[in-house]
C-alpha positions as CSV (number, residue, x, y, z in Angstrom):
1,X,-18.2,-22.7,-25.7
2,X,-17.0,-19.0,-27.6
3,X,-19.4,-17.0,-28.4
4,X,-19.0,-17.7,-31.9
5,X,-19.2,-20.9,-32.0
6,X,-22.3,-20.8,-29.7
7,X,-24.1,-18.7,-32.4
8,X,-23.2,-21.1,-35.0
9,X,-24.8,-24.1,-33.0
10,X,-28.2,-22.2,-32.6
11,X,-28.6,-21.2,-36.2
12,X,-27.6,-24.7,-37.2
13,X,-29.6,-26.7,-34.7
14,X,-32.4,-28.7,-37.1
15,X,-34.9,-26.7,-34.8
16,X,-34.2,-23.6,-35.6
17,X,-33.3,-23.2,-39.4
18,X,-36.8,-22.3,-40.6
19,X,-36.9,-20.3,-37.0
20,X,-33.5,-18.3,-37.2
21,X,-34.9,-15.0,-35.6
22,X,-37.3,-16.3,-32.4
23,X,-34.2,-18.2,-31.5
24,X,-31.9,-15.5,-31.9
25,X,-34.6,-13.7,-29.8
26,X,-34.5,-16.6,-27.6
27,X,-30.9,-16.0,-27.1
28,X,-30.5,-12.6,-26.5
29,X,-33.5,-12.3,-23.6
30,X,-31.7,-14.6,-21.5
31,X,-28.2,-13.3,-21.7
32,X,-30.3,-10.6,-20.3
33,X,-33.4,-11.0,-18.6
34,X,-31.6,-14.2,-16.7
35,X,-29.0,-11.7,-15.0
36,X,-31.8,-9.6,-13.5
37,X,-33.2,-12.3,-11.6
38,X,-31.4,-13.6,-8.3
39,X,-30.5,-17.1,-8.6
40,X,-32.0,-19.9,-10.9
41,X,-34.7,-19.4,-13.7
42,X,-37.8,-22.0,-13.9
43,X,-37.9,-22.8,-17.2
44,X,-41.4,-24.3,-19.2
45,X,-39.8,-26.7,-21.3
46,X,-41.5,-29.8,-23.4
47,X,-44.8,-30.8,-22.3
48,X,-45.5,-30.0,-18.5
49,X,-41.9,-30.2,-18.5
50,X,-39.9,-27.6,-16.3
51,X,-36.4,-27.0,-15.3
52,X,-34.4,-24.6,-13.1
53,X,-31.6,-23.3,-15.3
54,X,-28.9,-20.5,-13.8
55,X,-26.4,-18.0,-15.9
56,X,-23.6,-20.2,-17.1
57,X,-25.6,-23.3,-17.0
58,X,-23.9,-24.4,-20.3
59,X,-25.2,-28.4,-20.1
60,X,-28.8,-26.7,-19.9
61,X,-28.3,-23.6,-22.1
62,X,-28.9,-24.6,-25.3
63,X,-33.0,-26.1,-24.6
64,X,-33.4,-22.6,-24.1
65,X,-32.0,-21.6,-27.0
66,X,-33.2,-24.3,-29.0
67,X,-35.7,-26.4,-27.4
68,X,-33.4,-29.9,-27.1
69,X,-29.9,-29.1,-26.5
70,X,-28.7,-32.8,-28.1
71,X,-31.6,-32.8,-30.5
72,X,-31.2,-36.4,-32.1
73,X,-30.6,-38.3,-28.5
74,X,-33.5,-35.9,-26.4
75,X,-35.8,-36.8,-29.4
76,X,-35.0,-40.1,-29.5
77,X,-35.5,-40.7,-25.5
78,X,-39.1,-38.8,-26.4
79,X,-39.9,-41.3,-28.9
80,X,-38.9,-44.2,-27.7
81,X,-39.9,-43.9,-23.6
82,X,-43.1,-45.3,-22.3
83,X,-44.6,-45.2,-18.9
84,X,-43.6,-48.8,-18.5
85,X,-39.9,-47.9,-18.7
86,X,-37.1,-47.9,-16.2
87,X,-34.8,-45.1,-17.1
88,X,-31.0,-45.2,-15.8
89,X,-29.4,-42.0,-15.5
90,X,-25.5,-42.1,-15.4
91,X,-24.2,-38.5,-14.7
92,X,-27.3,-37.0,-14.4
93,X,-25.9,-33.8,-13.8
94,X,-29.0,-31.3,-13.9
95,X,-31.5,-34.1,-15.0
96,X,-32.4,-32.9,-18.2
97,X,-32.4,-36.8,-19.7
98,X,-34.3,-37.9,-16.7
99,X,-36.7,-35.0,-16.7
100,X,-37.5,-36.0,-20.3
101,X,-38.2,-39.3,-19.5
102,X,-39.8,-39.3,-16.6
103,X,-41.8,-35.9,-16.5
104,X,-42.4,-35.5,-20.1
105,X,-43.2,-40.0,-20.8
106,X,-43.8,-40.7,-17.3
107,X,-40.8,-43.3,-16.8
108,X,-39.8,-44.1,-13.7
109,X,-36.2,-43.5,-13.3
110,X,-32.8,-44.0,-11.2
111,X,-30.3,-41.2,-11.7
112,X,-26.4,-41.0,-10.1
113,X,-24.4,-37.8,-10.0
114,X,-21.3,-37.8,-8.1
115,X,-20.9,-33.9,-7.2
116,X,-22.7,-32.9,-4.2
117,X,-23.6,-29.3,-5.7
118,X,-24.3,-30.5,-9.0
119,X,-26.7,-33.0,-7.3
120,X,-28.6,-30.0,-5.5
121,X,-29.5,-29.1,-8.3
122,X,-30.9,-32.2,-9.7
123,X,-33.2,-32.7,-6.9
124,X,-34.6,-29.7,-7.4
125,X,-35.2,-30.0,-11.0
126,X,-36.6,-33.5,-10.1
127,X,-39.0,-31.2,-7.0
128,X,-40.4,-28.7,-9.3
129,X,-41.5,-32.0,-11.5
130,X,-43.1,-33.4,-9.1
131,X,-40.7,-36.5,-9.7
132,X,-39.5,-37.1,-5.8
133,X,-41.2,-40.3,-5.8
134,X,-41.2,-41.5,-9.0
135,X,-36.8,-41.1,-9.7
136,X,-34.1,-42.4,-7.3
137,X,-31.8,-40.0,-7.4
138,X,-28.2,-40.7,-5.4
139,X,-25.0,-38.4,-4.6
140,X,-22.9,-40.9,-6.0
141,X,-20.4,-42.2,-8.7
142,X,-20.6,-44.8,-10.9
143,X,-17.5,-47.2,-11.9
144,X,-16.3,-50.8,-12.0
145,X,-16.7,-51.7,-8.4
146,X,-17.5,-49.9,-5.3
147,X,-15.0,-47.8,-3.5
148,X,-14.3,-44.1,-3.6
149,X,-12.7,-41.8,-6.5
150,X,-11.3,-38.2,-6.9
151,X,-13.6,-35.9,-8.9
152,X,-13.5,-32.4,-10.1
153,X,-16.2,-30.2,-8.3
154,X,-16.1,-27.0,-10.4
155,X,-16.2,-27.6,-13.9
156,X,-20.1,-27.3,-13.9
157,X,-21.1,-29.7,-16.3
158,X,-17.7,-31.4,-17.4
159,X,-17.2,-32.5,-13.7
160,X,-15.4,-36.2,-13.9
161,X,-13.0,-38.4,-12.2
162,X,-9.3,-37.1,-11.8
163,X,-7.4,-38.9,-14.5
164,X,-4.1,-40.0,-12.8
165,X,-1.5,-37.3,-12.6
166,X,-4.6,-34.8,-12.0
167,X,-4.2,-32.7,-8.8
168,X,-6.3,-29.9,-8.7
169,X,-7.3,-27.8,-5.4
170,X,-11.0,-28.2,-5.9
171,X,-11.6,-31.7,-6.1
172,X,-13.8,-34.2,-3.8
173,X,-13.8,-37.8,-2.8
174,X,-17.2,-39.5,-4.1
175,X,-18.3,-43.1,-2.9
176,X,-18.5,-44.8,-6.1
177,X,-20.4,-47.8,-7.3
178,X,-21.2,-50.7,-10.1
179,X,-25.0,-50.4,-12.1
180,X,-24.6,-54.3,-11.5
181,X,-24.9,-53.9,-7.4
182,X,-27.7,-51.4,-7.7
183,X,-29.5,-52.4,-10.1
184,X,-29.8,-55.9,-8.8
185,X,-33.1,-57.6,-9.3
186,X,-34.8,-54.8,-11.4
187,X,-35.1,-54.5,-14.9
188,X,-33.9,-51.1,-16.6
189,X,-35.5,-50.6,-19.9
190,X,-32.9,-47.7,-21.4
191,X,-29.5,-46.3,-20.2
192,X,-28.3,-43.3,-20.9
193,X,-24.3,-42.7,-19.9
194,X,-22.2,-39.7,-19.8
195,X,-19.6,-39.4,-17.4
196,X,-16.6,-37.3,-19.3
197,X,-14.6,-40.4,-20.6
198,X,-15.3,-42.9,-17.7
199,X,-18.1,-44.5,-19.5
200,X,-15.8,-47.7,-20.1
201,X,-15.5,-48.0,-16.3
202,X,-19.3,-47.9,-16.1
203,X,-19.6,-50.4,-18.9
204,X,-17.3,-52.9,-17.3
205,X,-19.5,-53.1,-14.1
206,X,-22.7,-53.7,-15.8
207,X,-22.4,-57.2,-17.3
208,X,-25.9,-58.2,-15.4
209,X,-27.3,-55.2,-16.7
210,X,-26.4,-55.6,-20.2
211,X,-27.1,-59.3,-20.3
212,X,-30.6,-58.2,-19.2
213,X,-33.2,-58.6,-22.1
214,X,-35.4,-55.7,-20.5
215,X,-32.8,-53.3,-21.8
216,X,-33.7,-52.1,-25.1
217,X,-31.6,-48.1,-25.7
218,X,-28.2,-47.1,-24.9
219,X,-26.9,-43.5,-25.2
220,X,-23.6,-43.5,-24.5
221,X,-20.9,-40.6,-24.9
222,X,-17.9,-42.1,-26.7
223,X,-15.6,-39.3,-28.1
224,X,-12.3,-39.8,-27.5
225,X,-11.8,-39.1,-23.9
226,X,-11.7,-42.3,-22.1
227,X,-7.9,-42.5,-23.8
228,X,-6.9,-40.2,-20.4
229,X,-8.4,-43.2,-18.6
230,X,-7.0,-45.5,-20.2
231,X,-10.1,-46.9,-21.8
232,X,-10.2,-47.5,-25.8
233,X,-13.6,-46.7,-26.7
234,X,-13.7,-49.0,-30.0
235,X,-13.2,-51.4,-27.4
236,X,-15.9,-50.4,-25.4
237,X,-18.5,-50.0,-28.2
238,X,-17.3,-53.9,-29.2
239,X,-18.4,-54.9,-25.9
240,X,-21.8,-53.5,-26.3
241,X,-22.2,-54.9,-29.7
242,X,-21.2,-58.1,-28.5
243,X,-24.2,-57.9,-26.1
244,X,-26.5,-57.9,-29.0
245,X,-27.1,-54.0,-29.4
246,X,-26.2,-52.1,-32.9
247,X,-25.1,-48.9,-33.5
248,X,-27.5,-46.3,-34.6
249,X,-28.4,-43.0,-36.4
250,X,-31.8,-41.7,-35.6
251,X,-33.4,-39.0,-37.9
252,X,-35.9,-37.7,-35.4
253,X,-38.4,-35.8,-38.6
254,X,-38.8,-39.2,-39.8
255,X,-38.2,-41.3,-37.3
256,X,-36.0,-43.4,-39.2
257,X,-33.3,-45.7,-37.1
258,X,-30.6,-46.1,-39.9
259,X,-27.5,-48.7,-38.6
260,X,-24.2,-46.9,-38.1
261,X,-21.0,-48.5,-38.7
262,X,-19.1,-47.5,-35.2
263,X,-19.3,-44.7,-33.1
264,X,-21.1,-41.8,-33.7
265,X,-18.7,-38.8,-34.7
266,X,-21.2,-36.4,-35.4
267,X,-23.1,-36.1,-32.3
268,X,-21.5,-36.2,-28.8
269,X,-23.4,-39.8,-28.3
270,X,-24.0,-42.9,-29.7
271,X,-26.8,-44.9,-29.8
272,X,-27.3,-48.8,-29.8
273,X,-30.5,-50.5,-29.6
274,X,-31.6,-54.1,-29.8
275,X,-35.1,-55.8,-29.3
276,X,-35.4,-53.8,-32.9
277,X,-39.4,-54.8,-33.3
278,X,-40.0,-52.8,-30.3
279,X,-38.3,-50.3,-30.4
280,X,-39.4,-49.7,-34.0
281,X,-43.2,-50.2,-33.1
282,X,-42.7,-47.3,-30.1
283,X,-40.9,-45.0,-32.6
284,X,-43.7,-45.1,-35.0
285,X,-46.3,-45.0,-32.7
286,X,-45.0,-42.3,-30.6
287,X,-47.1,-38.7,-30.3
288,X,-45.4,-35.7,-32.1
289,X,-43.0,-33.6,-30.3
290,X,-43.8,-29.9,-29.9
291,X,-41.5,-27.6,-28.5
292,X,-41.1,-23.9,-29.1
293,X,-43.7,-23.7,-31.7
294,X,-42.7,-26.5,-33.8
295,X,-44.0,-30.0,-34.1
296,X,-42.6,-33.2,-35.5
């Protein structure tokens, strides 16, 4: 992300409008106080929340800078997550979902990322949380069926599965699996998915999951890049509506769960839910969210 257009997104983010100058503030003493500090920052983030964020961290950047990077899906895990959850973690990269979850509502958790050195740095986000015990984390992919795939190991967080054709020098061989084999016999409560356009490859080996009632949230990314994999995403979302979940908008000031008619183009996820009483009942009754001086 250009300079530019990074500006843009803090001064826009729904956190910030009435806050414009403590973010710009924000911004500015990390693109210089981070670089005079060897190695990764520890971060207080929401709650007793922390995480360990580095220079160039662009997947973790933006809570800095604005408190939740992808405001409507953070604030929706907050909402929605209870202790009593089972949070799945699909390209965890850094952990900020599971983090949320977990540290912040006190889920327990199961998160998979595929890079080994993207993975380091999970575990230690999940260590300074005191979340060892509590989230299974594993060094591995997730796809249709267990084998091993070709990733990218250097794109920080855009690291994916080579699309065929793809040959780049730094790339790794990940054992990959389904969410149906290990997730067999337990009961996930909310899924969250982003794996750079190989989300319908995750979909397609979680028919047991899906099917289960326990499962209640989905946050999916869907925008546009499975068509390198092959996968067309309108046919993806169909399969998860046809599993009884709906496609949402969530307006985290009023907690207001509006249905959306397809995938959402606005935000880099979408959202489907199902079990609706529930999930309205926890959205109303949720606490407030406070995070760099504001509450909602």
């Amino acid at each position: 992300m250009g300079l530019t257009k990074t500006l843009r997104y803090i001064l826009n983010h729904p956190l910030n409008r009435p806050h414009r100058v403590a973010a710009m503030k924000r911004f500015v003493n990390w693109q210089f106080g981070s670089r005079m500090v060897p190695g990764a920052v520890l971060i207080d983030w929401v709650d007793d929340a922390k995480m360990m964020i580095r220079p160039g961290d662009h997947g973790l950047t933006g809570n800095i800078y604005c408190g939740l990077q992808e405001f409507e899906d953070m604030s929706y895990l907050l909402n929605v997550t209870t202790p009593e959850d089972l949070f799945i973690d699909v390209g965890a990269n850094a952990g900020a979902y599971s983090i949320l979850a977990c540290k912040a509502r006190g889920a327990k958790g199961h998160c998979y990322e595929p890079v080994p050195s993207t993975f380091e740095t999970l575990k230690s986000n999940l260590n300074v949380n005191d979340l060892a015990e509590q989230v299974k984390a594993m060094n591995v992919g997730i796809a249709d069926k267990e084998g091993t795939l070709r990733f990218h190991s250097d794109l920080n967080c855009e690291n994916r599965v080579l699309a065929e054709g793809e040959n780049p020098s730094n790339s790794i061989d990940v054992p990959v699996h389904s969410l149906d084999s290990l997730l067999e016999g337990l009961n996930p409560t909310i899924l969250k998915v982003d794996v750079e356009g190989f989300e319908g490859a995750v979909v397609e080996g979680a028919d047991s999951v899906l099917s289960n009632p326990s499962l209640h949230s989905i946050i999916i990314e869907l925008r546009g890049h499975g068509a390198k994999f092959g996968f067309d995403e309108d046919a993806v979302l169909k399969k998860l509506l046809d599993y009884g979940f709906s496609s949402r908008e969530y307006d985290p000031f009023t907690r207001d769960l509006r249905n959306l008619n397809g995938l959402n183009t606005e935000v880099g996820n979408t959202l489907l839910t199902r079990n609706e009483d529930l999930v309205m009942s926890r959205l109303e009754q949720a606490d407030k969210i406070t995070i760099n001086g504001h509450t909602y």
